[in-house]
LUMZATOR-221832 format. One line per 2 residues: number of its first residue (from 0); their letters; for each residue x, y, z of C-alpha. Coordinates in Angstrom, 3 decimals. Layout:
BEGIN
NUM> a> X Y Z | ... .
This chain:
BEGIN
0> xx> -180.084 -48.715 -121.730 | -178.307 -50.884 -124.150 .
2> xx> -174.873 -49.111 -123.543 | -175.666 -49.802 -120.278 .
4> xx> -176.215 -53.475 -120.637 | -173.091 -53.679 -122.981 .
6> xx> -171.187 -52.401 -120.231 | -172.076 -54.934 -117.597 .
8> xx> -171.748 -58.182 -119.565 | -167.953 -56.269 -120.150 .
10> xx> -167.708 -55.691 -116.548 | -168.510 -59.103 -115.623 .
12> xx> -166.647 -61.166 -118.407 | -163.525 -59.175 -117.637 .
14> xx> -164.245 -59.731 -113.757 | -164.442 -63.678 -114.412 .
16> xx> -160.834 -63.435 -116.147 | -159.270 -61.596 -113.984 .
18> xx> -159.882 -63.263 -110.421 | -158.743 -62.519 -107.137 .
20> xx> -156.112 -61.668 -105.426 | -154.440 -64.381 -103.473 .
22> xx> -151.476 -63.940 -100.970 | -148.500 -65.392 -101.390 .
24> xx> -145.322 -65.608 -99.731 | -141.314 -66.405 -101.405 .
26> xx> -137.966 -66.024 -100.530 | -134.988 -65.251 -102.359 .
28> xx> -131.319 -66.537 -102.194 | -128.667 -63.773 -104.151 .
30> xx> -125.092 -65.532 -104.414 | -122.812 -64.450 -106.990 .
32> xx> -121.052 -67.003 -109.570 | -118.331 -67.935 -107.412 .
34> xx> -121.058 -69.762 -104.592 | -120.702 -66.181 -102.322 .
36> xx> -123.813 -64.904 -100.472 | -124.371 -61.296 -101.543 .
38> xx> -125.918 -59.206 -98.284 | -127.349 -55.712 -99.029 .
40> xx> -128.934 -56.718 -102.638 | -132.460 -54.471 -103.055 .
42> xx> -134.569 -57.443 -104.598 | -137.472 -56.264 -106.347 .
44> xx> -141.098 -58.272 -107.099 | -144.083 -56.996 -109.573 .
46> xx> -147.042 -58.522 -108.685 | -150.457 -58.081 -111.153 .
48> xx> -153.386 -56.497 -109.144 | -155.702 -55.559 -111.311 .
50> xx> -156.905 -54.139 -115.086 | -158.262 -50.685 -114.728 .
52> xx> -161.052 -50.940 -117.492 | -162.034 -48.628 -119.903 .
54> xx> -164.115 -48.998 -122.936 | -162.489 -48.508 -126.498 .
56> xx> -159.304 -49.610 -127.597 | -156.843 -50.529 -125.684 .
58> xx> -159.505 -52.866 -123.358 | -157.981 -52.316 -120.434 .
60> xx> -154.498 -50.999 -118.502 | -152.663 -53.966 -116.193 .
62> xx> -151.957 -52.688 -113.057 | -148.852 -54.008 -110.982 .
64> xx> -147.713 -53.372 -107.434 | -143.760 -53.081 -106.733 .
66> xx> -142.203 -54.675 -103.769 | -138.761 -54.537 -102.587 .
68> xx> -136.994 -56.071 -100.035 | -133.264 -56.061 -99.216 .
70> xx> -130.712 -59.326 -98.547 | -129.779 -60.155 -94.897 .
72> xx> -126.247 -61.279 -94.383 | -127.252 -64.838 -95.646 .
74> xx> -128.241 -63.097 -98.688 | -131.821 -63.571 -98.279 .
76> xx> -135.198 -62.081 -98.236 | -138.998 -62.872 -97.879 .
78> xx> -141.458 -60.848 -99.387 | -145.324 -61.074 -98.744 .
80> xx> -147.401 -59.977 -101.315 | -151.195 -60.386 -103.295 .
82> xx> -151.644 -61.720 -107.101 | -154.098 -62.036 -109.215 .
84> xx> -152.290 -63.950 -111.362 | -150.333 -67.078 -110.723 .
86> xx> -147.132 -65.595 -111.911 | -145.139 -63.054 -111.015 .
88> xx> -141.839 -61.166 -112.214 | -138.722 -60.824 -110.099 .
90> xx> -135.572 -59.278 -110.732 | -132.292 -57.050 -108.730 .
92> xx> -132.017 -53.508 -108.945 | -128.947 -52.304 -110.481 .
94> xx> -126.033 -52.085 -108.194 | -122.166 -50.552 -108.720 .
96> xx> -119.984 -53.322 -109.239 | -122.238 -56.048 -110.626 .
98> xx> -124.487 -56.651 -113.995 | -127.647 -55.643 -115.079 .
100> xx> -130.108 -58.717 -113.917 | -132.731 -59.278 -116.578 .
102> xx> -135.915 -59.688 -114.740 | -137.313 -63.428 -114.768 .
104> xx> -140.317 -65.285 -114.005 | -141.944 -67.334 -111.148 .
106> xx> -145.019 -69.413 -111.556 | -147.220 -70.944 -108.863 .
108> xx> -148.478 -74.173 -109.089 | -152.298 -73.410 -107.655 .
110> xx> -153.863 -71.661 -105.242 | -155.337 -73.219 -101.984 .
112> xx> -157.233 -71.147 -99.156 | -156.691 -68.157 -100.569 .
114> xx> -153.137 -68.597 -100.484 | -150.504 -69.574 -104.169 .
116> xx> -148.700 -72.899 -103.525 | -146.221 -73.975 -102.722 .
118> xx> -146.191 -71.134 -100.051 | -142.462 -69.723 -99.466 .
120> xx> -140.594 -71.363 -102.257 | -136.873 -70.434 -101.911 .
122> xx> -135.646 -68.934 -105.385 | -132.282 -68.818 -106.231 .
124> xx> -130.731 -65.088 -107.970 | -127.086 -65.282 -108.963 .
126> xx> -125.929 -61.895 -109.109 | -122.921 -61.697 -111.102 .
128> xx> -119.785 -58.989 -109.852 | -117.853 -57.181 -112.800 .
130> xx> -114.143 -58.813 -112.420 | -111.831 -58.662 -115.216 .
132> xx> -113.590 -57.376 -118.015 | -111.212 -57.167 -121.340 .
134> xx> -111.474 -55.415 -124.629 | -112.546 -57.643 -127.420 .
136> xx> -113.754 -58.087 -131.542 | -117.091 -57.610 -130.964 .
138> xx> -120.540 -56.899 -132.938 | -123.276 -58.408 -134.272 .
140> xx> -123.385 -59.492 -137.960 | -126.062 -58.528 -140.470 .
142> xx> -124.659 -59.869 -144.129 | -125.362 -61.551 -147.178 .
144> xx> -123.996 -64.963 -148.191 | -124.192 -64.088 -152.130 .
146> xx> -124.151 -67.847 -154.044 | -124.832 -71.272 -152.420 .
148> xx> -122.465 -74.055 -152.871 | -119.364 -71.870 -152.683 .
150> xx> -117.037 -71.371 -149.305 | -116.668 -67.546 -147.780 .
152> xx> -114.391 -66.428 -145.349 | -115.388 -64.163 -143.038 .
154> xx> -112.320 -62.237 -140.517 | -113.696 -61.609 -136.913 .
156> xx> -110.933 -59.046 -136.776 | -111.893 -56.450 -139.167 .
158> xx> -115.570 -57.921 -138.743 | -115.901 -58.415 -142.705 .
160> xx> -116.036 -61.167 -145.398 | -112.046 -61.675 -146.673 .
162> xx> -110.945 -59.953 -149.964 | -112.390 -59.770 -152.871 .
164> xx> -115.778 -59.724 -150.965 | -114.921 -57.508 -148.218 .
166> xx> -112.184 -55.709 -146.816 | -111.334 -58.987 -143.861 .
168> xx> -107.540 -60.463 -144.314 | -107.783 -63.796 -142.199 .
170> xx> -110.219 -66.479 -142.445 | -111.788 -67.132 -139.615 .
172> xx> -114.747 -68.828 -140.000 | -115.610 -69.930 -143.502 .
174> xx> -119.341 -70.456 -144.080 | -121.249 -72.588 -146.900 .
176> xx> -124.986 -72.330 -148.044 | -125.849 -75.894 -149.580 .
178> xx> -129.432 -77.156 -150.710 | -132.513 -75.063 -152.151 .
180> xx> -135.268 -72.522 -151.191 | -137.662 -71.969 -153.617 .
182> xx> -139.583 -69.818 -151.501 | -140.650 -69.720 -147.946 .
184> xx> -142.980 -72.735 -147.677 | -140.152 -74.846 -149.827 .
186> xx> -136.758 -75.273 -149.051 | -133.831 -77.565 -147.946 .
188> xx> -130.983 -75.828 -147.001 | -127.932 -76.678 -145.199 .
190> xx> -125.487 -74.016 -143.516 | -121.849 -75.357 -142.732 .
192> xx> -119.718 -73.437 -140.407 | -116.228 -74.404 -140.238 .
194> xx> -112.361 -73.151 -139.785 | -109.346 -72.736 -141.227 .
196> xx> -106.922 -74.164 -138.948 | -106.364 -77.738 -137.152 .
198> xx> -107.850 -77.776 -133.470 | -109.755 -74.069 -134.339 .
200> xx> -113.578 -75.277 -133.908 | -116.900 -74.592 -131.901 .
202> xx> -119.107 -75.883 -129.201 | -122.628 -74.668 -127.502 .
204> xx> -122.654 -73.591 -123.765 | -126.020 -73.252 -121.527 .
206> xx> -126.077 -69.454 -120.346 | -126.260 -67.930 -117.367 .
208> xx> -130.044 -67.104 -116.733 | -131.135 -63.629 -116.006 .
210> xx> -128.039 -61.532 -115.644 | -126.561 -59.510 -118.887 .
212> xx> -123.014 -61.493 -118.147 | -125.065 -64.560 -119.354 .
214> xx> -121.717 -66.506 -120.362 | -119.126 -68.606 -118.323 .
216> xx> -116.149 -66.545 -117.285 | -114.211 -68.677 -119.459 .
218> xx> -114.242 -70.374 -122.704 | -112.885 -74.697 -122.416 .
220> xx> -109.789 -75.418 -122.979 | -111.398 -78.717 -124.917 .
222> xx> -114.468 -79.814 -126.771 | -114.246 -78.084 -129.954 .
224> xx> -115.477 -79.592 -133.273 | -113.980 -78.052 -136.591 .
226> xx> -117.234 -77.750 -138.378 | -121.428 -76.814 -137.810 .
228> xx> -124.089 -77.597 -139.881 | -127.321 -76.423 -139.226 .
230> xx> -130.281 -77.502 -141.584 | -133.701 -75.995 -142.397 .
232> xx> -136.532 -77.498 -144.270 | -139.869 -77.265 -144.806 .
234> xx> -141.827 -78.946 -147.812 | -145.272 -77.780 -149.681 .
236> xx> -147.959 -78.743 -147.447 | -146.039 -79.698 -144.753 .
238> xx> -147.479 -79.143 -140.819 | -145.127 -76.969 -138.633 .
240> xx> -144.364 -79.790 -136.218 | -142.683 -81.125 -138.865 .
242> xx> -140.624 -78.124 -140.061 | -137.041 -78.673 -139.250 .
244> xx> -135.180 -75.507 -137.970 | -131.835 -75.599 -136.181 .
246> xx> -131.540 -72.132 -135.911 | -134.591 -72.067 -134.176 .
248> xx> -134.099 -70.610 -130.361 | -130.785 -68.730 -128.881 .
250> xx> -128.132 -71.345 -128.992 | -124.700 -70.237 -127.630 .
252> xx> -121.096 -71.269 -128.751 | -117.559 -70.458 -127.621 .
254> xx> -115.608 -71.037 -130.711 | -111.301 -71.260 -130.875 .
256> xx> -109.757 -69.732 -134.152 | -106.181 -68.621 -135.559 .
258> xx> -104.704 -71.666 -133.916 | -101.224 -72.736 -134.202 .
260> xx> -99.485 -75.351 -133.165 | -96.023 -76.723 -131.860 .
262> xx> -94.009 -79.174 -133.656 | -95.339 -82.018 -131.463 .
264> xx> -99.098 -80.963 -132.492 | -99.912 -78.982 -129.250 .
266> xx> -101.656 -75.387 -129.055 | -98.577 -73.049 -129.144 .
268> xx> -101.595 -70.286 -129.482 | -104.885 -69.693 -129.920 .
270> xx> -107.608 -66.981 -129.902 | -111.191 -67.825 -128.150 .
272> xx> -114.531 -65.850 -128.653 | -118.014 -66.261 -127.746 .
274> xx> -121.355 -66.327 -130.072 | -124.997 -64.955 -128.377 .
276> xx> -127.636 -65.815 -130.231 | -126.450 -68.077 -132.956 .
278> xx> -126.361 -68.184 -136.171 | -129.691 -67.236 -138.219 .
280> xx> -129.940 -67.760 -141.889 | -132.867 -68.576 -144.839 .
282> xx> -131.791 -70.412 -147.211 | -130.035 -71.594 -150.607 .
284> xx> -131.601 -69.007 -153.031 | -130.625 -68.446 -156.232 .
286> xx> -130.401 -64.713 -154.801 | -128.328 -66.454 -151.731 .
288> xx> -129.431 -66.048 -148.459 | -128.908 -63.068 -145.597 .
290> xx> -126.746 -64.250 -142.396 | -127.080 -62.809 -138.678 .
292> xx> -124.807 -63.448 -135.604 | -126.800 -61.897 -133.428 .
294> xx> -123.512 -61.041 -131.395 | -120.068 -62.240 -131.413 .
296> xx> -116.784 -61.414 -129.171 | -112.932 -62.200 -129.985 .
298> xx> -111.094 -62.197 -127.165 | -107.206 -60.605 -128.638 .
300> xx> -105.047 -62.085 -126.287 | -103.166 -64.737 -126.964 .
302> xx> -104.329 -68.087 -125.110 | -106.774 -66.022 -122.864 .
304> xx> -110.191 -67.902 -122.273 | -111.590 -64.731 -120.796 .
306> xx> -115.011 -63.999 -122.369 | -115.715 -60.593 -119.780 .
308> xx> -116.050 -58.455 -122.555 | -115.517 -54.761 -121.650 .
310> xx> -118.306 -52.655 -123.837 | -116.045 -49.513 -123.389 .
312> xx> -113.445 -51.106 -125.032 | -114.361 -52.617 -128.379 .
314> xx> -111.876 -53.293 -130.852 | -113.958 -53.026 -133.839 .
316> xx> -114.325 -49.235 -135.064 | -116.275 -47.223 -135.815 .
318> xx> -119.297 -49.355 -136.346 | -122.780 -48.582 -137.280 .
320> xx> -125.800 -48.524 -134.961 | -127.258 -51.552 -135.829 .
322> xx> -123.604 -53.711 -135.978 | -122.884 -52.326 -131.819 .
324> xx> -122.491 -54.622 -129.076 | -123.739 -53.783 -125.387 .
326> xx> -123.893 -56.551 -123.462 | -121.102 -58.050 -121.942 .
């Protein structure tokens, strides 16, 4: 009788989370990054049902419905669907010719008459087509910066620190741990990035939401600053709204290195690269402090700006697992 009891109040507490389904309609626009209207795209929409309950761990199994619909020759499609939930996940199927689309998310405001508003919202999917993609430098960096206060050059090339620390040649970036970290609820510690060569630099770029390809096609020709410094600090006692973090998040840079210029101080050359992810450190230990690029790509061309990296093609072997680079 008790077990029995138990299992009701369950019951109805999970019923009272969960809701009911409401209907709701949207419509999706697919154009690729050059403004075109892709037709024949197999759009796909996960919508939450249900929980199928069970007692034990686990509470419970989510249960999602799939819907697909494919574009018109407008590049559009309206699906018609139920939810539980207020949000739903949308995404395109993988298609010859174009890159993997991460799926995203789509939340509804409310619900009114049984119905999720706003009712038909037009959502816009660029869907990005494989052009020119290029062998490149590319991996992700997991390293050590051994002693604070002292510059170390690290060679995108060879993907290493330069000699005597590691096997690199060229400096490409040179980076500086500055400040203290006593342990991790004290520390003050500054991380410089900067370059070896007059006009080389770096500057952040706002990705291109849900596809793999999430860079622009090409790096700027302008905007570079020779040096980063990114600070993190957090005192005894201090609240986490005032922690200060900049590596915090997934910023994004295009960067310019082994510049040279003419003799009337123009870029005779110049190699360009991308950074996902950022660059993710601790702090000024006596020990020093580990460093992650979550993923970087040299472009080897002379004066190209192309940043379609080719994943077939990487310059940099053989690497290990946990150094490879997949995305484009």
């Amino acid at each position: 009788m008790k077990t029995r009891i138990l299992f009701i109040i369950y019951f109805l507490t999970i019923s009272s989370l969960i809701g009911y389904a409401q209907e709701l309609k949207i419509t999706f626009r697919v154009v690729d990054d050059f403004g075109k209207l892709v037709a024949g795209a197999s759009v796909k929409l996960f919508s939450y049902q249900a929980t199928n309950l069970k007692l034990g761990d686990g509470f419970g199994e989510d249960v999602y419905k799939e819907t697909t619909g494919i574009t018109d020759t407008n590049g559009m499609v309206t699906l018609e669907v139920s939810s539980v939930h207020s949000d739903i996940k949308y995404g395109i199927a993988p298609y010859p010719g174009y890159y993997y689309n991460e799926p995203s998310d789509y939340q509804f405001t409310q619900s009114q008459n049984g119905k999720w508003q706003p009712w038909n919202p037009v959502v816009r999917l660029v869907f990005r087509p494989i052009v020119t993609p290029v062998p490149m430098y590319a991996q992700k960096v997991k390293t050590h910066i051994a002693k604070s206060a002292q510059k170390y050059g690290y060679d995108l090339v060879i993907g290493d620190w330069v000699s005597p620390t590691g096997k690199g040649q060229n400096a490409d970036l040179f980076f500086e741990l500055t400040g203290y970290a006593n342990n991790v609820k004290d520390y003050d510690s500054t991380l410089t990035v900067s370059f070896a060569n007059l006009l080389d630099g770096i500057q952040p770029f706002d990705p291109i939401t849900g596809s793999a390809f999430r860079s622009p096609r090409e790096a700027p020709q302008g905007g570079y600053q020779n040096k980063l410094k990114l600070r993190r600090v957090r005192k005894p006692g201090q609240w986490s709204p005032d922690w200060i973090d900049d590596t915090s998040g997934e910023t994004n840079y295009f960067f310019r290195v082994r510049t040279v210029l003419d003799e009337y101080g123009k870029i005779n050359s110049a190699l360009y690269g991308k950074i996902y992810g950022g660059f993710k450190f601790f702090g000024a230990s006596t020990n020093g402090s580990f460093l992650s690029i979550p993923a970087y790509y040299l472009n080897p061309e002379s004066n190209s700006r192309n940043m379609e990296f080719d994943s077939r093609r990487n310059l940099i072997k053989p690497q290990r697992s946990q150094n490879q680079v997949n995305a484009p």
